[in-house]
C-alpha positions as CSV (number, residue, x, y, z in Angstrom):
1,X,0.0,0.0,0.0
2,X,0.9,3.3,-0.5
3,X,1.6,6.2,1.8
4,X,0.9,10.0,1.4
5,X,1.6,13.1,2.9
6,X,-1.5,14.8,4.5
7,X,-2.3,17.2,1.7
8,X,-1.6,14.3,-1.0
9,X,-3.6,12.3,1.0
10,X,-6.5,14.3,0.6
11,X,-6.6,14.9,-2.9
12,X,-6.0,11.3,-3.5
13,X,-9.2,10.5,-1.5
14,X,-10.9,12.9,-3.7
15,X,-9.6,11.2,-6.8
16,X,-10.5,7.7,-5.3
17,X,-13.8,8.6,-4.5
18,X,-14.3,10.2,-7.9
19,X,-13.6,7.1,-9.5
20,X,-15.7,5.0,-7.2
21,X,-18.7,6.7,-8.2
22,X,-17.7,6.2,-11.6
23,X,-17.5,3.2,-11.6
24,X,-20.6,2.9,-10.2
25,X,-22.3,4.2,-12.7
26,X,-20.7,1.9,-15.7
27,X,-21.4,-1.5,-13.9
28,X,-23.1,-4.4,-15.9
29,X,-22.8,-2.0,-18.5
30,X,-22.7,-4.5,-22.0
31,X,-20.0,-3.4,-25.1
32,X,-23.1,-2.4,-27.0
33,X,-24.5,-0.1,-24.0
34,X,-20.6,1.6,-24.2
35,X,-20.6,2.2,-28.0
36,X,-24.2,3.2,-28.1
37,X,-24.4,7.3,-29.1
38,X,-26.9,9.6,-27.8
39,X,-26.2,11.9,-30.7
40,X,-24.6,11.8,-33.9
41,X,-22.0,14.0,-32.6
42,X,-22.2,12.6,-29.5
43,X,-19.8,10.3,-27.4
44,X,-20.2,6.8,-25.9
45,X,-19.7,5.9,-22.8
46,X,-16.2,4.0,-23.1
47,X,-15.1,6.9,-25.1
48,X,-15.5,9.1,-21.7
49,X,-14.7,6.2,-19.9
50,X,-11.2,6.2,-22.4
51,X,-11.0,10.1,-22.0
52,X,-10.7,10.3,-18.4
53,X,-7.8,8.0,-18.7
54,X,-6.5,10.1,-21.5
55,X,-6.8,13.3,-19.3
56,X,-4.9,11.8,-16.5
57,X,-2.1,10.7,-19.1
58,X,-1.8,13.8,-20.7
59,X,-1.2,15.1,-17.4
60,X,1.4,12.7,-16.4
61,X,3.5,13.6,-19.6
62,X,3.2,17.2,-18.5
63,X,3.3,17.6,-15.3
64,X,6.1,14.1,-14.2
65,X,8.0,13.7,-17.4
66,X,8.0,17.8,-18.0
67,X,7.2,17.4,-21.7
68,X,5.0,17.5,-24.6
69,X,3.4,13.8,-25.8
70,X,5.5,11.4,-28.2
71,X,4.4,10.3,-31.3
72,X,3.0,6.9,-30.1
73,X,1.9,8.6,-27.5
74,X,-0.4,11.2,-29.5
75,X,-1.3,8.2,-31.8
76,X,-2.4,5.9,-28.8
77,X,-4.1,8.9,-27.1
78,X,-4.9,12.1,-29.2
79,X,-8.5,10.1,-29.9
80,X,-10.1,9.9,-26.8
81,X,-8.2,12.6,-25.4
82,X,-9.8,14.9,-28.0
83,X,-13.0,12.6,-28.5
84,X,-15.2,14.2,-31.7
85,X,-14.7,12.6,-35.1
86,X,-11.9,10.2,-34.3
87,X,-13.0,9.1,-31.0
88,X,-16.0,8.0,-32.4
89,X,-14.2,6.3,-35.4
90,X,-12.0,4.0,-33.0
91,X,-13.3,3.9,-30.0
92,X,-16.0,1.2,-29.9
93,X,-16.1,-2.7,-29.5
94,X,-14.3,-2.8,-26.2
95,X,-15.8,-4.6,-22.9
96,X,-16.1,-2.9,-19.6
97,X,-13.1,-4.7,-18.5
98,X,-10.3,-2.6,-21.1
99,X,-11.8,0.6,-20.1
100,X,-11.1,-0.1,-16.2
101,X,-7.8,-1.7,-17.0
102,X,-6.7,2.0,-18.7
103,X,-8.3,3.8,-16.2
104,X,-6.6,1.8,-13.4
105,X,-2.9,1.5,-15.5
106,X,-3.2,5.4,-15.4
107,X,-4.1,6.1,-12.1
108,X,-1.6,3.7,-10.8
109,X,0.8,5.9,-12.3
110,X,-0.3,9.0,-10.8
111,X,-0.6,7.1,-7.2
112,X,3.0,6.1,-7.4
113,X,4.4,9.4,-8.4
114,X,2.2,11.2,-5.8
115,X,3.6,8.6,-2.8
116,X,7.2,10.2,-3.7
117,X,5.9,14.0,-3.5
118,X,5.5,16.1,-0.5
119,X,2.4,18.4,0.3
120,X,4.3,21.7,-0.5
121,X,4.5,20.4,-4.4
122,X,0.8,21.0,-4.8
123,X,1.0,24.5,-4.1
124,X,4.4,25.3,-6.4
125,X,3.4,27.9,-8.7
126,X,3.5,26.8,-12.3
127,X,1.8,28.0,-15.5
128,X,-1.0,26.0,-16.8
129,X,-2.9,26.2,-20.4
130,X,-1.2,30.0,-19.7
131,X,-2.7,31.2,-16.4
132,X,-0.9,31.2,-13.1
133,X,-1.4,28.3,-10.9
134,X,-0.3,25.1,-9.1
135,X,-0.6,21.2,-8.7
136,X,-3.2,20.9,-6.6
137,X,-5.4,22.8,-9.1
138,X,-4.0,21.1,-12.3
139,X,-4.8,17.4,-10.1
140,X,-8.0,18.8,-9.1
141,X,-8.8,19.2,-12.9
142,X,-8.3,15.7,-13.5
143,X,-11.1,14.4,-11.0
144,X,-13.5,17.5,-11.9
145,X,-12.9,16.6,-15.7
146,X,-14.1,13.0,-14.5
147,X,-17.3,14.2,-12.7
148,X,-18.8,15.8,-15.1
149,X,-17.9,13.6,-18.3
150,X,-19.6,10.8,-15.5
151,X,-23.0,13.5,-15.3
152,X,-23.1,12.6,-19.0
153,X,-22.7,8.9,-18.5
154,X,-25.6,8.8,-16.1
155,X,-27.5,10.8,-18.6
156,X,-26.4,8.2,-21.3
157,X,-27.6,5.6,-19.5
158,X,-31.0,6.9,-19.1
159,X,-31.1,7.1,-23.0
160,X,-29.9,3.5,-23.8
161,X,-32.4,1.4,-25.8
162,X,-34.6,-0.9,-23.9
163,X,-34.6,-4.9,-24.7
């Protein structure tokens, strides 16, 4: 198990919790239910599900490796990362299972670089997307990204066809 400084600690718990409630709202869900679209410019639900994984990566790159994505990074994740056209060319015919795996390869990530970090990282001062701000906020963005792309999954659910 890992340990975390106080501050870490929390926004870990935050991030758990976050994905505990969306995970939640995916179970039983069939590979038909996660490719279905509510629009036809819409997004599924495993490419949200692959998004927030995408999110989280992007900001690994960023913020732990300090640099821009590689190409086979940009090819593996640049889809669900930006969703639209693409996303809904190539992200279908997965089971519930490869989204959690992603979303669990990724955070596991982020868990072990946070267990090495103290609490005064979150509140470094560092530029992000061009505005002043710090780690904590940037980490926060991950999880906040995740609520409200799970809003849309609940609302997805309600929509899918019924047998």
């Amino acid at each position: 198990m890992l340990d975390f400084t106080p501050q870490v600690g929390h926004l870990v718990s935050q991030m758990d919790y976050a994905r505990y409630t969306t995970l939640e709202a995916v179970k039983g869900l069939t590979t038909s239910e996660l490719d279905f679209l509510p629009s036809e410019d819409g997004n599924s639900i495993g490419a949200l599900l692959l998004h927030m994984a995408a999110v989280e990566k992007g900001f690994q790159i960023e913020i732990f490796d300090g640099r821009r994505p590689n190409e086979q990074e940009m090819k593996d994740w640049a889809p669900p990362y930006s969703l639209g056209d693409k996303g809904r060319e190539s992200i279908k015919g997965n089971p519930l299972e490869f989204y959690i795996e992603k979303l669990e390869e990724v955070r596991r990530r982020t868990l072990e670089e946070f267990a090495h970090l103290q609490d005064d990282w979150l509140y470094e001062d560092r530029q992000w997307d061009g505005h002043p701000s710090n780690h904590y906020f940037i980490w926060f963005h991950v999880y906040e990204d995740e609520i409200n792309h799970r809003g849309q999954i609940r609302m997805i659910r309600k929509m899918l066809p019924r047998d």
